[in-house]
C-alpha positions in Angstrom: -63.4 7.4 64.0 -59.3 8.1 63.5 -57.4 7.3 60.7 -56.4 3.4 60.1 -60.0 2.9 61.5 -61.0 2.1 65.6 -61.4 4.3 68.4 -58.8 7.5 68.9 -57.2 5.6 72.0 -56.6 2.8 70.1 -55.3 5.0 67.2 -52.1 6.8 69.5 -51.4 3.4 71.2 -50.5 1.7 67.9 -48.2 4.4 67.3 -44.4 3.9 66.9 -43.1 5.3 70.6 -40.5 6.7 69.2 -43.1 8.9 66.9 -44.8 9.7 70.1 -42.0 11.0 72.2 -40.5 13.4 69.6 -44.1 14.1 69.0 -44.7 15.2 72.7 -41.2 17.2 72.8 -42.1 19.1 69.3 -45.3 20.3 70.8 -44.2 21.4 74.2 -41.4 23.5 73.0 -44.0 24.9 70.0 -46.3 25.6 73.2 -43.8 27.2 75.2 -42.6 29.6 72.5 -46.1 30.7 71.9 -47.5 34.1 73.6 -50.4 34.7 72.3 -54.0 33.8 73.6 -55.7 32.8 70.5 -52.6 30.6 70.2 -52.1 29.5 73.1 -56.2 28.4 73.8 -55.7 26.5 70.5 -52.8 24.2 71.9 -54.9 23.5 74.9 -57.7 22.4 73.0 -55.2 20.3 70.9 -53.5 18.6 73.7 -57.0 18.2 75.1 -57.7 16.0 71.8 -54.6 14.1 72.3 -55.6 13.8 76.2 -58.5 12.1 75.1 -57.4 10.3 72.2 -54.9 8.3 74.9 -58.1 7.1 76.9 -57.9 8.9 79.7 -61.1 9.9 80.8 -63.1 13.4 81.6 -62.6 12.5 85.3 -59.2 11.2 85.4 -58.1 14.7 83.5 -60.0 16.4 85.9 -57.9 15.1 88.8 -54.6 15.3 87.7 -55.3 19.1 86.2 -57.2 19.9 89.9 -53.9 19.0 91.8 -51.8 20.8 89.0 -53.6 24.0 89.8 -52.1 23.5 93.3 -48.7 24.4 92.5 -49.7 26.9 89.8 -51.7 29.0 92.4 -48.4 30.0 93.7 -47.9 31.5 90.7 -50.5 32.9 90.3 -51.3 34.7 93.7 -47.2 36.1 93.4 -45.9 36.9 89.7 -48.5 40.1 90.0 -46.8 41.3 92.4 -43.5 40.9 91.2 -44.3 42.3 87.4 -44.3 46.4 86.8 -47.4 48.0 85.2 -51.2 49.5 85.6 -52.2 48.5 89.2 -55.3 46.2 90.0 -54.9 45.7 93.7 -53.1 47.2 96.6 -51.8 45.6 99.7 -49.8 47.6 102.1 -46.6 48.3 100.4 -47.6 45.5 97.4 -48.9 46.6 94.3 -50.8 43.6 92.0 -50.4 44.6 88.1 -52.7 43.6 85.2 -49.3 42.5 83.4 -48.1 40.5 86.1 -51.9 38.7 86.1 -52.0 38.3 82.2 -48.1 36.4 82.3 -49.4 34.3 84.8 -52.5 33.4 83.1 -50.6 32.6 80.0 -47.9 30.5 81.9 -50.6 28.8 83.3 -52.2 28.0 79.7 -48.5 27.0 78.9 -48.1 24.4 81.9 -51.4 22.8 81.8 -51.1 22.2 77.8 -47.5 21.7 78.1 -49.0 18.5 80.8 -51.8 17.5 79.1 -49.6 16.9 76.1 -46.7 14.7 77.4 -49.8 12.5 80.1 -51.3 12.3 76.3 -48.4 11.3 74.2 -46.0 9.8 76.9 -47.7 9.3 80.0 -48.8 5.7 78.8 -45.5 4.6 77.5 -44.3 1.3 79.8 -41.3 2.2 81.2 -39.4 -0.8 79.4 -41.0 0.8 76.0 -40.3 4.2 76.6 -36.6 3.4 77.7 -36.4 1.2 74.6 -37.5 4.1 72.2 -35.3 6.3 74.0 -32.0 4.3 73.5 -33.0 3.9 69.8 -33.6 7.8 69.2 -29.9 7.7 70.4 -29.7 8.5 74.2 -27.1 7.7 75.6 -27.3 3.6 76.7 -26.4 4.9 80.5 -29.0 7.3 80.9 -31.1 4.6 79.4 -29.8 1.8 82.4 -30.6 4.5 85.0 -34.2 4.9 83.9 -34.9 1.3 83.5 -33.3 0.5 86.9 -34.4 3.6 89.1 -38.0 2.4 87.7 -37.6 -0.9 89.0 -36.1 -0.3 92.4 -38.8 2.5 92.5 -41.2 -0.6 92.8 -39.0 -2.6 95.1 -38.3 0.2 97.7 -42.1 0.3 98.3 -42.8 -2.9 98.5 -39.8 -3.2 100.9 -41.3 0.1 102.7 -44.9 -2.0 103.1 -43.3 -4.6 104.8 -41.3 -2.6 107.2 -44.5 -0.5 108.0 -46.6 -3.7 108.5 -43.7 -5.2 111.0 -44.3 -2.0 112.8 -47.8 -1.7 113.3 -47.4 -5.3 114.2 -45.2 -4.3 117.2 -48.1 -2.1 118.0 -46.3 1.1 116.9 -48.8 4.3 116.9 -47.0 7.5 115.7 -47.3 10.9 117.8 -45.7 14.0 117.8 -42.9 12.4 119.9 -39.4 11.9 120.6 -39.9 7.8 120.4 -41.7 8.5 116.9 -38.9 10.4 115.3 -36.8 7.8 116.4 -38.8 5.3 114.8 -38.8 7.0 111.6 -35.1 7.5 111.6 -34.5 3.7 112.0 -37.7 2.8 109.6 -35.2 4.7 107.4 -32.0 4.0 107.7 -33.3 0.1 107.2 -34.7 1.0 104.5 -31.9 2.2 102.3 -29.6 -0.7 103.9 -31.9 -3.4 102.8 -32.0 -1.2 99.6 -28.4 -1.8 99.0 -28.5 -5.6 99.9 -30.9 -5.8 97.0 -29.4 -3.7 94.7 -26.1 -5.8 95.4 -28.2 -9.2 94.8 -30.1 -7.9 91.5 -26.5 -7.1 90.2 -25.0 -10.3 90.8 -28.1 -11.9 89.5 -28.2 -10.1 86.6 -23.9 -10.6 85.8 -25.3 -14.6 86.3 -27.3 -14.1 83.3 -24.5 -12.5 80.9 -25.3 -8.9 81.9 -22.4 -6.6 80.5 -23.1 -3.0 81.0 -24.5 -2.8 77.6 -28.3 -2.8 76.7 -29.7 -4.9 74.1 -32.5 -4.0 72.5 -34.7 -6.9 71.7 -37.8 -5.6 70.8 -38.6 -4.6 66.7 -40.1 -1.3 65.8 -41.8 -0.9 62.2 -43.2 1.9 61.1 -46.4 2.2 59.6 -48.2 3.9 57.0 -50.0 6.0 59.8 -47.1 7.2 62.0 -46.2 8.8 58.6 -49.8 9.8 58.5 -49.8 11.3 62.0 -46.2 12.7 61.4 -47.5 14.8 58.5 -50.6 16.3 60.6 -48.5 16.8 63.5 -46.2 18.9 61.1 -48.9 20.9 59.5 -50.6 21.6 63.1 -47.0 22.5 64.5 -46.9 25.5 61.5 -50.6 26.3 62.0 -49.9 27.0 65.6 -47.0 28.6 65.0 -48.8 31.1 62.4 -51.3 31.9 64.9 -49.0 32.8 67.4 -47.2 35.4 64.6 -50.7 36.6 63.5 -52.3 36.7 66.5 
């Protein structure tokens, strides 16, 4: 059970989005600061609790941490190379260093918290919510109107990109390492962003039908509740705690 009663999930999703984004930026530059181990295991066991506490399940971490590790191995198969001190391994002219492997371990404890926090805290935001909380924590209204919008026509350009595809497997079109493929691509393309633009040029003239200014308006109403004050004042005390276990540690 979580404070205010009901399941952990349930808990974080009633909380103010605005709490939740300032929440998820406090811990990641607390993480990221830290460079201890003691510490730095403790904040991946915390963002682990918030991981969980959003609903996400032990299977649906386990797959977006496995393809993480993908672009981390980089790391750490070159930064002990790259880093002076006691050598571990030897190959050819390249020397691997103990310090080099401990920074990369603890930058990798630093990305995957750092990720686990914001999927946790952000990563279930809508984007019309988080773009709303956003704008009201004072970003600028522009910025704001390119999220909203590049989200949308995100959605658009796929669906758009389906229907393209489909037209072409239609026309029996099988790509092969081949001139006539490249070709196909370049024109599959070049439609693509040209119908793009038609749209974009339609959803602005629809949208200055309906009164659209250039200026955002945000409809929505925001209260805050006793617990965001409750979660503000643990998320305060755990911030220090983390922080004292980096000094001491």
């Amino acid at each position: 059970m979580w404070p205010g009663g009901g399941s952990g999930a349930d808990w974080l999703v009633r909380r103010d989005p605005r709490l939740r984004i300032l929440a998820a930026v406090s811990l990641a530059l607390v993480i990221i600061s830290l460079g201890s181990l003691p510490a730095l295991l403790a904040s991946l066991g915390l963002a682990l609790v918030l991981a969980r506490a959003s609903g996400q399940g032990w299977d649906t971490l386990g797959r977006r941490l496995l393809l993480f590790q993908g672009l981390l191995a980089v790391l750490l198969l070159t930064l002990p190379f790259k880093v002076p001190g006691a050598p571990i391994l030897e190959l050819g002219p390249l020397t691997a260093s103990r310090e080099g492997l401990a920074r990369a371990f603890l930058i990798m404890l630093k990305a995957n918290a750092v990720v686990l926090v914001l999927g946790g805290l952000v990563g279930g935001l809508e984007p019309v919510v988080f773009g709303h909380a956003l704008a009201r924590l004072g970003v600028p209204e522009k910025l704001v109107h390119l999220l909203l919008m590049t989200v949308r026509q995100i959605a658009l350009l796929d669906q758009e990109y389906r229907r393209l595809r489909q037209a072409m497997r239609a026309r029996a079109f099988v790509p092969r390492s081949n001139r006539h493929t490249w070709n196909s691509y370049a024109w599959l393309i070049g439609m693509l962003l040209v119908r793009a633009l038609g749209r974009s040029r339609r959803i602005l003239a629809a949208m200055r039908c309906r009164g659209f200014q250039g200026r955002l308006y945000l409809l929505d109403t925001e209260d805050w509740a006793p617990a965001d004050s409750t979660f503000t004042v643990a998320l305060g005390l755990l911030l220090a705690a983390l922080l004292a276990l980096g000094r001491l540690s």
